[in-house]
VOMAR-302568 format. One record per residue (C-alpha): x, y, z; residue number from 1. Coordinates in nm, 2 decimals. Each point is the difference from the previous one (the first is absolute). Layout:
# residues N
<r u="X" v="Y" w="Z" n="NUM"/>
...
***
This chain:
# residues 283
<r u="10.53" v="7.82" w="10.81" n="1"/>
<r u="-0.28" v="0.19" w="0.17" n="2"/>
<r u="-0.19" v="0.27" w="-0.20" n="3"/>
<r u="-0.26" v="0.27" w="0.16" n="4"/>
<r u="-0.14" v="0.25" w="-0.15" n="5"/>
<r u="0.06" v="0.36" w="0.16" n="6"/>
<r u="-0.24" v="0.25" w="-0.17" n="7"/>
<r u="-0.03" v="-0.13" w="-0.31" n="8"/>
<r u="0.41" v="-0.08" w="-0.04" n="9"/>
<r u="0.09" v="-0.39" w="0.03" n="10"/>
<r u="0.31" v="-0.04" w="0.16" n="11"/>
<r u="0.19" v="-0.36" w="0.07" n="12"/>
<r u="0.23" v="-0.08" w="0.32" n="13"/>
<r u="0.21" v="-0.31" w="-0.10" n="14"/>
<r u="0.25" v="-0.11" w="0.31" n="15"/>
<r u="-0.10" v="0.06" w="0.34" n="16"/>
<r u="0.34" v="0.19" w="0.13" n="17"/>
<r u="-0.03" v="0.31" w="0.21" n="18"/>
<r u="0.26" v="0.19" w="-0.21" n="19"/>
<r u="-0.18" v="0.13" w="-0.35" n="20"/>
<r u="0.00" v="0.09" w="-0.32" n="21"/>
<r u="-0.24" v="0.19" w="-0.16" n="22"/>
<r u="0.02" v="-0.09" w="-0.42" n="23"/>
<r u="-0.13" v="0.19" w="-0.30" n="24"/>
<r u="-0.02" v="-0.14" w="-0.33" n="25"/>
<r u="0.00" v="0.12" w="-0.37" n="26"/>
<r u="-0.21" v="0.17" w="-0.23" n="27"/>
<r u="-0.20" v="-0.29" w="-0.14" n="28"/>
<r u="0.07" v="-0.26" w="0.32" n="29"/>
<r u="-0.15" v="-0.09" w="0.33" n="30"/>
<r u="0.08" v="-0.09" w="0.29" n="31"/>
<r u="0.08" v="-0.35" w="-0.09" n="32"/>
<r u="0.32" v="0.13" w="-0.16" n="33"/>
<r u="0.17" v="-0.02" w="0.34" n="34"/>
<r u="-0.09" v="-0.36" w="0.12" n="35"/>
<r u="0.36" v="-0.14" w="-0.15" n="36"/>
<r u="0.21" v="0.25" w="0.20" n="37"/>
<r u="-0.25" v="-0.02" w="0.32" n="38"/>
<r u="0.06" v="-0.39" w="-0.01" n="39"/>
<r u="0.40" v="-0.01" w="0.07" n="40"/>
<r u="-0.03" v="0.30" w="0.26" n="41"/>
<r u="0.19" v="-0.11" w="0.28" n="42"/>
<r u="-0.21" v="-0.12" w="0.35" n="43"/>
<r u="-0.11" v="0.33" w="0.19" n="44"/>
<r u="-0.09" v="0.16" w="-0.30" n="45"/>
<r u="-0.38" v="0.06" w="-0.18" n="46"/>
<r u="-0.06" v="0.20" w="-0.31" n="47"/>
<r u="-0.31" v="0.20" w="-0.10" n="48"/>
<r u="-0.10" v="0.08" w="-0.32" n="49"/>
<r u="-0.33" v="0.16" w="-0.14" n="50"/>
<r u="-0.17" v="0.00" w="-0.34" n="51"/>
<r u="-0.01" v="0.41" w="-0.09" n="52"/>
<r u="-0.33" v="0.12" w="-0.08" n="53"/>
<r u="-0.06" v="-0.07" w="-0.42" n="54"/>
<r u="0.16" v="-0.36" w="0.11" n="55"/>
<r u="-0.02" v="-0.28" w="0.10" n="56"/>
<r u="-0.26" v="-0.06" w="0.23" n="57"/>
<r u="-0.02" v="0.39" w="0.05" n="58"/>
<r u="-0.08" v="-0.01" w="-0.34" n="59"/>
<r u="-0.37" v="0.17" w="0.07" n="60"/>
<r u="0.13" v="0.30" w="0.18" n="61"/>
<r u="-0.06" v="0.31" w="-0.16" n="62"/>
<r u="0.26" v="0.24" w="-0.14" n="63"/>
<r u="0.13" v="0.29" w="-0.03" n="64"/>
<r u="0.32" v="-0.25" w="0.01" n="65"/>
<r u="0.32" v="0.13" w="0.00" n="66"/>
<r u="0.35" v="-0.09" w="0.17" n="67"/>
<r u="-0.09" v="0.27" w="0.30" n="68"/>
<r u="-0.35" v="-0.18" w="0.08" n="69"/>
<r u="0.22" v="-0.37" w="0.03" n="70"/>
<r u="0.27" v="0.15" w="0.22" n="71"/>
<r u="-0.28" v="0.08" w="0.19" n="72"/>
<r u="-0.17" v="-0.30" w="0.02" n="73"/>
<r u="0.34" v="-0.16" w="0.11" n="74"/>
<r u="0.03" v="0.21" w="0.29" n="75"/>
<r u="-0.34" v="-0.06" w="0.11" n="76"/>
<r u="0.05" v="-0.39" w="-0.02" n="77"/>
<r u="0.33" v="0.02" w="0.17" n="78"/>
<r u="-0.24" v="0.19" w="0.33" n="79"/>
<r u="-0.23" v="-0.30" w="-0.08" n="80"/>
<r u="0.21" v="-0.22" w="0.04" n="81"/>
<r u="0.24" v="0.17" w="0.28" n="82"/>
<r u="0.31" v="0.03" w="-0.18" n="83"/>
<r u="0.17" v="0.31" w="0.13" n="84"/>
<r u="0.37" v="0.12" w="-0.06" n="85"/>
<r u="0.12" v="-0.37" w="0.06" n="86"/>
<r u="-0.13" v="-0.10" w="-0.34" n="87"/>
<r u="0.16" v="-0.03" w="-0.32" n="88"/>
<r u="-0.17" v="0.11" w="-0.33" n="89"/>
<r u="0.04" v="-0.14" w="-0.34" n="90"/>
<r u="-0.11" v="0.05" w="-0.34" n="91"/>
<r u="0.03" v="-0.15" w="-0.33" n="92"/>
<r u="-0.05" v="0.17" w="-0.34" n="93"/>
<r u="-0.26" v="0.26" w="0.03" n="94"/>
<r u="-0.01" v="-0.10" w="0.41" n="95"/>
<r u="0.37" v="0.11" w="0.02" n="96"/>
<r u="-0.13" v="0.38" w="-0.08" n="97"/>
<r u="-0.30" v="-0.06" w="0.25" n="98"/>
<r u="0.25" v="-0.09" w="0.25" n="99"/>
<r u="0.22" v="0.30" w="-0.03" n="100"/>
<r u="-0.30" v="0.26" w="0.03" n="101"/>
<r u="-0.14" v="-0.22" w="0.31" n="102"/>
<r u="0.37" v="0.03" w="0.14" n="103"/>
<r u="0.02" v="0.37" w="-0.07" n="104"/>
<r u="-0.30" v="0.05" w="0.25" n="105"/>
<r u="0.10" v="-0.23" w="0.30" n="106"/>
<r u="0.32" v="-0.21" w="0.07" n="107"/>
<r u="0.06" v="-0.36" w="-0.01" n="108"/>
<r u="0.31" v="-0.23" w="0.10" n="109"/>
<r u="0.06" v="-0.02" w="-0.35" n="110"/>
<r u="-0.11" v="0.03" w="-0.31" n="111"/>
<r u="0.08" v="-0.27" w="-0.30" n="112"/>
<r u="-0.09" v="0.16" w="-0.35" n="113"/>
<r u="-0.03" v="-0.33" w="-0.26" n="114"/>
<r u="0.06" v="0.09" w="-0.32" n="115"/>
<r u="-0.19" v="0.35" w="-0.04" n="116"/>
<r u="-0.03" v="0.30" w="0.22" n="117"/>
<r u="0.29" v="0.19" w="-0.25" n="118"/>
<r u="-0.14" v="0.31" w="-0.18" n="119"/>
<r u="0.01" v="-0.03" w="-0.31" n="120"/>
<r u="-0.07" v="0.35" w="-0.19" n="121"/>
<r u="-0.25" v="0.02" w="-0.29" n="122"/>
<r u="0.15" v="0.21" w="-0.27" n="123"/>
<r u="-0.15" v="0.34" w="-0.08" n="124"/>
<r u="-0.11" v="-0.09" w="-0.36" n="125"/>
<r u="-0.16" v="-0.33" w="0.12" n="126"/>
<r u="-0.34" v="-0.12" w="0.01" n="127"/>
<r u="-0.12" v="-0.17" w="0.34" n="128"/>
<r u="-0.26" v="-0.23" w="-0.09" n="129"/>
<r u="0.26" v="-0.12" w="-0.37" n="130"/>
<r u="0.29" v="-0.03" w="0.24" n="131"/>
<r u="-0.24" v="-0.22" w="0.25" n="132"/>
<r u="-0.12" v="-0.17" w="-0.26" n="133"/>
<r u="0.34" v="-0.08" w="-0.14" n="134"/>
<r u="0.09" v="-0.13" w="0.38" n="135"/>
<r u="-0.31" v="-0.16" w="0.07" n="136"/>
<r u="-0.14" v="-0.13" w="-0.30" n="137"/>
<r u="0.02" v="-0.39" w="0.09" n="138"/>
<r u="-0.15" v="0.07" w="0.31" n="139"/>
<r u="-0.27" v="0.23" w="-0.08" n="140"/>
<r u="-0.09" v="-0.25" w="-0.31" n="141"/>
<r u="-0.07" v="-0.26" w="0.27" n="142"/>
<r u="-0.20" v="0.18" w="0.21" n="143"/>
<r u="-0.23" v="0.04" w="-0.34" n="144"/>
<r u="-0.02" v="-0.38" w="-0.08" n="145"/>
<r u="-0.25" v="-0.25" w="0.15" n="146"/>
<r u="0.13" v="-0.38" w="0.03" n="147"/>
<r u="-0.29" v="-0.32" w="-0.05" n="148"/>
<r u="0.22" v="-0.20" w="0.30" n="149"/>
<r u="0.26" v="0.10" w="0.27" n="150"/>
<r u="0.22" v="-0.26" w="-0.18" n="151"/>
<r u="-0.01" v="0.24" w="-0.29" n="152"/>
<r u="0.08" v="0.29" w="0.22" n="153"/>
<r u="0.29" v="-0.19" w="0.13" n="154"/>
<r u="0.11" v="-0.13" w="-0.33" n="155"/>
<r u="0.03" v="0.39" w="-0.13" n="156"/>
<r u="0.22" v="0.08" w="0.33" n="157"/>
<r u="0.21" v="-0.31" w="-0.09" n="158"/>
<r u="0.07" v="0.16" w="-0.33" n="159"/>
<r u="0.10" v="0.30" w="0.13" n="160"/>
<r u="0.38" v="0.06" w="-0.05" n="161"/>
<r u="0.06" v="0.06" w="0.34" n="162"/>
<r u="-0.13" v="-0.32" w="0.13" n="163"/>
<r u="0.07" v="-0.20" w="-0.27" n="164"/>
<r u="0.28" v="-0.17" w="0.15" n="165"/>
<r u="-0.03" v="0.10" w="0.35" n="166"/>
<r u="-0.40" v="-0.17" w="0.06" n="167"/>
<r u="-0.06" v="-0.13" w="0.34" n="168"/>
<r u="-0.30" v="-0.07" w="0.29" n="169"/>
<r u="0.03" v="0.35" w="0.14" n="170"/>
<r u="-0.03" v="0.15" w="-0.36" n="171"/>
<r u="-0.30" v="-0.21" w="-0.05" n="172"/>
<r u="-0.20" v="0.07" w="0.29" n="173"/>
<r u="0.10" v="0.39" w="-0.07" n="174"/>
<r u="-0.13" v="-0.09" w="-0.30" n="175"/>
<r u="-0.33" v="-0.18" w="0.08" n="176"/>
<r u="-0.07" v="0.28" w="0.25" n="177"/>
<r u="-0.06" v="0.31" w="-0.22" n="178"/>
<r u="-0.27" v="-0.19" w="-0.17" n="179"/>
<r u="-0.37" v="0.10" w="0.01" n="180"/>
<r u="-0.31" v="-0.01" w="-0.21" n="181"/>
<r u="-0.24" v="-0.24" w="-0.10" n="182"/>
<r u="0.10" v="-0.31" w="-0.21" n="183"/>
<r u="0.10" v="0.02" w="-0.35" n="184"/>
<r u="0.08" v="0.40" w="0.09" n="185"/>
<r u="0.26" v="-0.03" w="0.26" n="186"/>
<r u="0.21" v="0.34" w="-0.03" n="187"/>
<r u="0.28" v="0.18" w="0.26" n="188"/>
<r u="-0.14" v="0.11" w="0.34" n="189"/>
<r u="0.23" v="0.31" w="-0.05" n="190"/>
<r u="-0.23" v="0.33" w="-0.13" n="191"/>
<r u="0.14" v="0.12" w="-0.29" n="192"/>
<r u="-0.07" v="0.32" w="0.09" n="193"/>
<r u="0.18" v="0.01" w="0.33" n="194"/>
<r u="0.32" v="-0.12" w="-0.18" n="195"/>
<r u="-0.01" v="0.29" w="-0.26" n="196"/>
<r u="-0.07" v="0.26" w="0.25" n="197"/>
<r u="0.30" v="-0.10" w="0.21" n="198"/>
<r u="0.25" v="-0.08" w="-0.30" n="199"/>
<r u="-0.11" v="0.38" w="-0.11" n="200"/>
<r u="0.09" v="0.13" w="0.36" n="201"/>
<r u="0.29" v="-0.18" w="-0.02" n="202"/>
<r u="0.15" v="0.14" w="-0.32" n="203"/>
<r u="-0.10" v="0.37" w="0.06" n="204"/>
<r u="0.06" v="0.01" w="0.35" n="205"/>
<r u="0.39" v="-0.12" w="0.03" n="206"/>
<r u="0.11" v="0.34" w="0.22" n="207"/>
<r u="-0.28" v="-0.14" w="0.25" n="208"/>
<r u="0.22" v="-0.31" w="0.05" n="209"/>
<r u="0.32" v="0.17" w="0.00" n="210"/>
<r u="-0.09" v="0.22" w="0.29" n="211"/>
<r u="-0.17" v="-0.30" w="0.18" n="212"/>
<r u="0.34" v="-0.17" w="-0.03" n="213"/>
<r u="0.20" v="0.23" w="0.06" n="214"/>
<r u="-0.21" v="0.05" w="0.34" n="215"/>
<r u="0.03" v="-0.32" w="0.13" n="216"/>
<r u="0.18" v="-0.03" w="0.34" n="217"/>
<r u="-0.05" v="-0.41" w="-0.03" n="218"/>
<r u="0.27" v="-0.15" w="-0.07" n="219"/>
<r u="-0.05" v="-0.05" w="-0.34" n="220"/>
<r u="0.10" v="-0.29" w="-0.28" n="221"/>
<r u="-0.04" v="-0.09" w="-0.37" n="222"/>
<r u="-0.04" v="-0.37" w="-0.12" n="223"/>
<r u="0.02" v="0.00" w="-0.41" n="224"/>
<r u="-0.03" v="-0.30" w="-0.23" n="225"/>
<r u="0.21" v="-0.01" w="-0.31" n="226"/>
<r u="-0.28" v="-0.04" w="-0.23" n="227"/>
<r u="-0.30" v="0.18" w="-0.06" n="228"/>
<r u="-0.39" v="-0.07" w="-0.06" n="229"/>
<r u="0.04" v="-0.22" w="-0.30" n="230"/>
<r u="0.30" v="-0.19" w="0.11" n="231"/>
<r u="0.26" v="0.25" w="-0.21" n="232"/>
<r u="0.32" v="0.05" w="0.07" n="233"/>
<r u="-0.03" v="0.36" w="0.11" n="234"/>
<r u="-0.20" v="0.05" w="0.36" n="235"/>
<r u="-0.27" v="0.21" w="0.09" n="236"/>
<r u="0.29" v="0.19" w="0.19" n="237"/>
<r u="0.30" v="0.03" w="-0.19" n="238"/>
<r u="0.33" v="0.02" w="0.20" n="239"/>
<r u="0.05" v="0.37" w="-0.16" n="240"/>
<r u="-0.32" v="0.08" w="0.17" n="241"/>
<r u="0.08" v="-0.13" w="0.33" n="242"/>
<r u="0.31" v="0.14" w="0.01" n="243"/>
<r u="-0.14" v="0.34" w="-0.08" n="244"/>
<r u="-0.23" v="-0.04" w="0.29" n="245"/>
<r u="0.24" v="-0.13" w="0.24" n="246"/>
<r u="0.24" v="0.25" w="-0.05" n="247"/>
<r u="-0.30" v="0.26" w="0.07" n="248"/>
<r u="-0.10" v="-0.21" w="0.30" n="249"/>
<r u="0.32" v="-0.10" w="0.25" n="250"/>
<r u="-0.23" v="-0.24" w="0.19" n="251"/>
<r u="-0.14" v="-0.18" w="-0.27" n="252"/>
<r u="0.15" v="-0.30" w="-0.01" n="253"/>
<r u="0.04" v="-0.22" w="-0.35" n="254"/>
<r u="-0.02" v="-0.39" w="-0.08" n="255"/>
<r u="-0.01" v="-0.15" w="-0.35" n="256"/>
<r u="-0.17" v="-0.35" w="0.09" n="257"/>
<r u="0.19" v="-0.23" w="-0.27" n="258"/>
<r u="-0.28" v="-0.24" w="-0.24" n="259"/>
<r u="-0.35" v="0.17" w="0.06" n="260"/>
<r u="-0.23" v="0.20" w="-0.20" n="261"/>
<r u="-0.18" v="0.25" w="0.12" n="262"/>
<r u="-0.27" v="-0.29" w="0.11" n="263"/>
<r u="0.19" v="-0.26" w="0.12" n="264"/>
<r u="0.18" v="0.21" w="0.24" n="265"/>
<r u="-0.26" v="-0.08" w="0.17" n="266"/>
<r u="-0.06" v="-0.38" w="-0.13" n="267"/>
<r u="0.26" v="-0.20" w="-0.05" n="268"/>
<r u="0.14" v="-0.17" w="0.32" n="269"/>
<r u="0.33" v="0.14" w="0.00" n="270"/>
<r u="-0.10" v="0.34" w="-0.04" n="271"/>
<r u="-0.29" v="-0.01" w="0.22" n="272"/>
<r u="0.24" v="-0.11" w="0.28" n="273"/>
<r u="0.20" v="0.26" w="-0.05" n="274"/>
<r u="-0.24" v="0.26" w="-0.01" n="275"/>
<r u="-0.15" v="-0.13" w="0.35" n="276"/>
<r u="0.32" v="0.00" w="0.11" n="277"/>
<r u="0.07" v="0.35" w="-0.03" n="278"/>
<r u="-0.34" v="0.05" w="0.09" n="279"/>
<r u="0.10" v="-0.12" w="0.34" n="280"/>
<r u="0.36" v="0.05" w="0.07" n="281"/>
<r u="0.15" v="0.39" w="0.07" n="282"/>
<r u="0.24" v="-0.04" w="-0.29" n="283"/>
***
């Protein structure tokens, strides 16, 4: 892996193939959420990911945040790094709905949504910042605590029902990376203000996304795990939802990865190899 730092943004380059892949990650994540899938893509093949500003470490760039402001910082790492129309762009979680707005502004060979990048409308009567709290409450509780070790840190991501039975190296060091602080107060590198401004956008925003979508001349593809955030039996996009989406979009094409959570989609060996295989292959 090789990291630089391009105006404040860190981005990583693992692999050394000409043909890329430009990743985003999720709403609490960083860039070290890709390393699994980047280590079983195929030879001729590198992938690029960055750490959005409010993560990461991005972590000390400034808002105003907002889903817009990423898609835009995508773009301007894929000119960094010379990734033009030959690329493919991914996303995962929150990155899926970065990746559709980046892909509504310039095209790409492909574009791979990972479990997110589906609207998903907030009801009239509701209130943002309860339904994000409802959503996000696990991860915005951890971005609140402070941890006396890393091993403690670590300990409270093996607990976590998504990893529970699913732990490995690459979780770990996914882990062990969003750590910062002084000892005894070790705490998230992830701003906890970045990750409410861009849940809110998110949830209040959902005709944005549609029209980005619905825009994109990419060919275009949806990769959704069976379970959602907390390992339950009902994903983060439910097959009603996709259908409802597909049936609006004729080229967005729909795959139900079989024995993943919305996580480990992007963990576990099996899944990871099947998502960089679709990553890399026209299919």
């Amino acid at each position: 892996m090789r990291v630089e730092d391009v105006d404040g943004l860190r981005i990583a380059t693992f692999g050394a193939g000409p043909r890329v892949i430009i990743a985003v990650h999720g709403i609490s994540a960083s860039l070290m959420a890709w390393a699994a899938v980047a280590r079983r893509l195929p030879d001729g093949w590198s992938l690029v990911a960055m750490d959005l500003a409010g993560r990461g470490h991005s972590a000390a760039l400034p808002g105003p945040y907002g889903l817009p402001r990423h898609a835009e910082d995508v773009l301007r790492v894929a000119d960094h790094v010379g990734a033009g129309s030959e690329a493919v762009l991914t996303g995962h979680s929150m990155g899926a709905y970065v990746a559709a707005l980046a892909a509504a502004e310039r095209d790409f060979a492909r574009v791979v949504l990972v479990d997110g990048g589906l609207p998903m409308p907030l009801p009239a009567s509701a209130d943002p910042d309860e339904v994000l709290a409802a959503t996000l409450g696990p991860a915005l509780a951890r971005l609140a605590q402070t941890f006396a070790t890393p091993e403690e840190y670590v300990a409270f991501f093996k607990a976590h029902p998504a990893f529970a039975n699913a732990w490995s190296d690459d979780v770990e060091a996914y882990v062990r990376y969003d750590l910062t602080g002084p000892d005894g107060a070790l705490r998230s590198r992830a701003a906890g203000e970045a990750v409410r401004e861009d849940g809110r956008w998110l949830l209040v925003e959902s005709g944005r996304i549609g029209a980005a979508l619905a825009s994109i001349k990419s060919p275009l593809s949806l990769l959704r795990a069976p379970r959602g955030l907390l390992d339950q039996n009902v994903g983060m996009l439910p097959d009603a939802l996709a259908a409802e989406w597909t049936a609006r979009l004729p080229h967005l094409a729909d795959e139900l990865v079989p024995d993943c959570n919305h996580y480990t989609i992007l963990f576990a060996e099996r899944c990871a190899s099947l998502v960089a295989e679709r990553l890399t292959s026209a299919r």
